[in-house]
N, C-alpha and C positions, 0 to 999 in steps of 0.2 A: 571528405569533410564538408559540412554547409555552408553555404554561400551565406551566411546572415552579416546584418548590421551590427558592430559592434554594441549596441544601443539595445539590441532584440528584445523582449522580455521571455523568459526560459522558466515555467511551469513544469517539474519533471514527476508530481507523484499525485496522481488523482484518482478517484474512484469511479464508475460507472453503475448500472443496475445490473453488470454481470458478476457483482460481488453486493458492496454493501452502498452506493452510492442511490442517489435519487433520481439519476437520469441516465438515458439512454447514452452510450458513446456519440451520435451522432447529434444529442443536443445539448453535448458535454463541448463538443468540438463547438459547435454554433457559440455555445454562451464563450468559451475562451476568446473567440475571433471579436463580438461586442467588446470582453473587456479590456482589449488590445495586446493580447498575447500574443506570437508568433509563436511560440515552439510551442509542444502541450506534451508532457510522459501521461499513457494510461498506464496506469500499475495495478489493474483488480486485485484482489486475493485470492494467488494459487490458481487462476483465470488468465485465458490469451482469448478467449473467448469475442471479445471485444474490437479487435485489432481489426479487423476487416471491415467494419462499420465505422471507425472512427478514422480509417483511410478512405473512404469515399466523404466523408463529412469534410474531413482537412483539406482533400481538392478541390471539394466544393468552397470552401469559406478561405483557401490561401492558409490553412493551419501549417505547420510540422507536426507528426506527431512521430514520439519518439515512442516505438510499441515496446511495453515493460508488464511485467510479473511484481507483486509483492507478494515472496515466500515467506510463509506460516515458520515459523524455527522455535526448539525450545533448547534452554541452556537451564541445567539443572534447576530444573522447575520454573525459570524464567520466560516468558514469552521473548524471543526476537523473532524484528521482522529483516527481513532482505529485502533491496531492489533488485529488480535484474532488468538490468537495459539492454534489449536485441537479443536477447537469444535465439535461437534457434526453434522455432513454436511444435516441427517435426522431431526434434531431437527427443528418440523413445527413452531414454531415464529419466528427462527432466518431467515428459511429459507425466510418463507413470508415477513420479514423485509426486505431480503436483494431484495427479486422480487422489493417487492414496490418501492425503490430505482433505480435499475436500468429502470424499466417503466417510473420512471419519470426524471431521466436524458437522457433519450433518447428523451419524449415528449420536454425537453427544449434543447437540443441541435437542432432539427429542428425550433424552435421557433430564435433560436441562426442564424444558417444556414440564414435562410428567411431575418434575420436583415443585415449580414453583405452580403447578396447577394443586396439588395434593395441599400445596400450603395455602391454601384459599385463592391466589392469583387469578384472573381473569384472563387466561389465555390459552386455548388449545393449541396442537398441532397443527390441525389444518385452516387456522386462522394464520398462525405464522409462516404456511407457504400460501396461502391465498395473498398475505402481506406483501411476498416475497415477491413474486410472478415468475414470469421465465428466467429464474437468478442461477447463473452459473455453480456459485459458489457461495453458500448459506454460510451466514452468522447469527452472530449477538446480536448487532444489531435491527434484524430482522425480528426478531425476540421482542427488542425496543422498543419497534414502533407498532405494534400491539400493543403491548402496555401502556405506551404515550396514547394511543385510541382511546384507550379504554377508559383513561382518568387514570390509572394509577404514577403515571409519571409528567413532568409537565414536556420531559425531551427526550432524547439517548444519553447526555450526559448523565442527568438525575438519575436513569435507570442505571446505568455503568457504575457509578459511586454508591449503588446500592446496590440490589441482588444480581445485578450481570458481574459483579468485579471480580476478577479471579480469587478473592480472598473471601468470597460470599459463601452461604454453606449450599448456595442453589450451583457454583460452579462447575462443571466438570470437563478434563482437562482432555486435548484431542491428540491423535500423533499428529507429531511435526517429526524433520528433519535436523542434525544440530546444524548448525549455523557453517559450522566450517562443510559440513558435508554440504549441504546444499551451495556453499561457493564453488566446491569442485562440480557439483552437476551444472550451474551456469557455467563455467569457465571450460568446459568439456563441451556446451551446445553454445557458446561461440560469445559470451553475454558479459558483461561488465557488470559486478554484485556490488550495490551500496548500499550499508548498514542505516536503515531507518531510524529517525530519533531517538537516539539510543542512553538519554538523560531524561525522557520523560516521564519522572516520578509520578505523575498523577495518573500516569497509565500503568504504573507496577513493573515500567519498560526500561528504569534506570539499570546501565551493566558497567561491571567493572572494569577500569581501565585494562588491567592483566587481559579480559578475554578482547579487549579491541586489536591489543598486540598479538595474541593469536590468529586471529579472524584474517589480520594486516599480513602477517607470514604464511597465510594459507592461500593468499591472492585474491584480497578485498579492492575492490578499485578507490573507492570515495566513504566517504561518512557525513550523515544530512545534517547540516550546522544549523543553517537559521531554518526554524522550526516553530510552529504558534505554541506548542509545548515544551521549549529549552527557553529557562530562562536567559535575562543578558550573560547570568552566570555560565550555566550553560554552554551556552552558546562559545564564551572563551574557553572554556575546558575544551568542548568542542573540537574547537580551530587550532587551538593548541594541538590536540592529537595527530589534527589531520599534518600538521607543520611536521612534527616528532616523527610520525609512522607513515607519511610520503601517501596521503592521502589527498584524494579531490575533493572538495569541501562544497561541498551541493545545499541548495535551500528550495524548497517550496511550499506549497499551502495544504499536502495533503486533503485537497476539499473531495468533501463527499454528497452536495448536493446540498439540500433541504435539512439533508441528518445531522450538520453538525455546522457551527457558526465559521467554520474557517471557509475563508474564501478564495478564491483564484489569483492565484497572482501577489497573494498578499508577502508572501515572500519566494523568492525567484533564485536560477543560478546564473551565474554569469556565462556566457558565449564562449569566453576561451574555458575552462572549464568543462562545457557542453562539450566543444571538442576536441580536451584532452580524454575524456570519457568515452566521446566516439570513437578516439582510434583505436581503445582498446576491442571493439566489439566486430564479430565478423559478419552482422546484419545489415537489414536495409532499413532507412527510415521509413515512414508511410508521408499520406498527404499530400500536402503541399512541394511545390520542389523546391529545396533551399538551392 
């Protein structure tokens, strides 16, 4: 377990540019270390890609970082997302789970492209991998910020509430894994699974209590409570579940750079917590040595 201060501040779900975030792992790590974090979770999407560059960043600047996955999941036409803290990054199903995944969010996101270029939009293909760069793991958001270039949106929000939103008629929908299966492939490559904001109506990400209690018997470790998208309401519902279904009650800022206003640190998890999570997982941290 880490040697930390009870006091630490604990960041566990962030994005890099090996998914959809704005910066590199290693100056995702730098900026955590400025704004006084000590732990840091990378969580890309469907990406481990990451983890090796934001281990040499964390020893340089004294970070922790705690190497994690956010799994792509759908629940009868719902988007869920998972954590996965420590897995195993060799571990061949989760690996191969996570390819299939990304292959085929990328097949639909051209399929995506194609629609809203046919409907007048200002945006090709190969402007949205030129946007992208060396990105592990393609989305929406890359989509986005072509369109924010372009003039036709003023951010990624604006673009998501309009023709990125899963309920737009430009959407089209990618495999995922359900939720319970991808807790057995982390828990089979050695990983502690926490269900990501899982009340965030403005993502179309709100689920039903019934599937938490599933999720919780299938061997869910935690559920992300303070969240910039759970409300206070929320956020009790939340904490309540995690009480009822013997849940770790995780919080952080899901930030993604430039692309989205949430920021570092802005909500955090607690240290005992950090390392009741850790003992569930048969990994190593990176970084810094707690």
């Amino acid at each position: 377990m880490p040697r930390l201060s009870p006091t630490a501040r604990v960041d566990l779900h962030t994005h890099s540019t090996h998914s959809d975030g704005t910066q590199t792992p290693g100056d995702l790590v730098r900026e955590a270390a400025a704004t006084g974090l000590d732990v840091l979770g990378l969580t890309d999407h469907d990406a481990v890609s990451g983890w090796e560059e934001a281990d040499r960043a964390g020893r340089e600047h004294g970070v922790v970082v705690v190497p994690g996955v956010e799994i792509s999941c759908s629940w009868q036409g719902r988007s869920v997302h998972l954590l996965a803290y420590l897995p195993d990054p060799g571990d061949e199903a989760l690996s191969a789970e996570l390819a299939r995944t990304r292959e085929s969010r990328t097949g639909r996101l051209r399929r995506m492209v194609r629609r809203l270029e046919s409907a007048g939009y200002p945006v090709t293909w190969e402007e949205v991998l030129a946007q992208a760069g060396d990105v592990r793991s393609l989305g929406r958001p890359h989509i986005a910020d072509v369109l924010v270039r372009q003039g036709s949106f003023p951010d990624r929000d604006a673009a998501f509430a309009d023709v990125l939103h899963s309920r737009s008629s430009f959407h089209v929908a990618h495999y995922a894994p359900s939720p319970t299966a991808a807790i057995e492939l982390v828990r089979a490559a050695g990983g502690a699974p926490v269900l990501a904001h899982p009340f965030a109506a403005a993502r179309g990400h709100t689920l039903p209590e019934t599937l938490l209690e599933e999720l919780a018997a299938a061997g869910l470790a935690g559920i992300e409570v303070e969240h910039r998208d759970h409300t206070p309401q929320d956020r009790d519902r939340a904490a309540r579940l995690a009480r009822q279904l013997d849940l770790l009650p995780t919080g952080s800022s899901d930030y993604h750079g430039s692309g989205k206003p949430n920021r570092l640190g802005e909500h955090t998890t607690s240290v005992e917590v950090l390392r009741a999570l850790l003992e569930q997982t048969a990994g190593q941290l990176l970084g810094a040595s707690p």
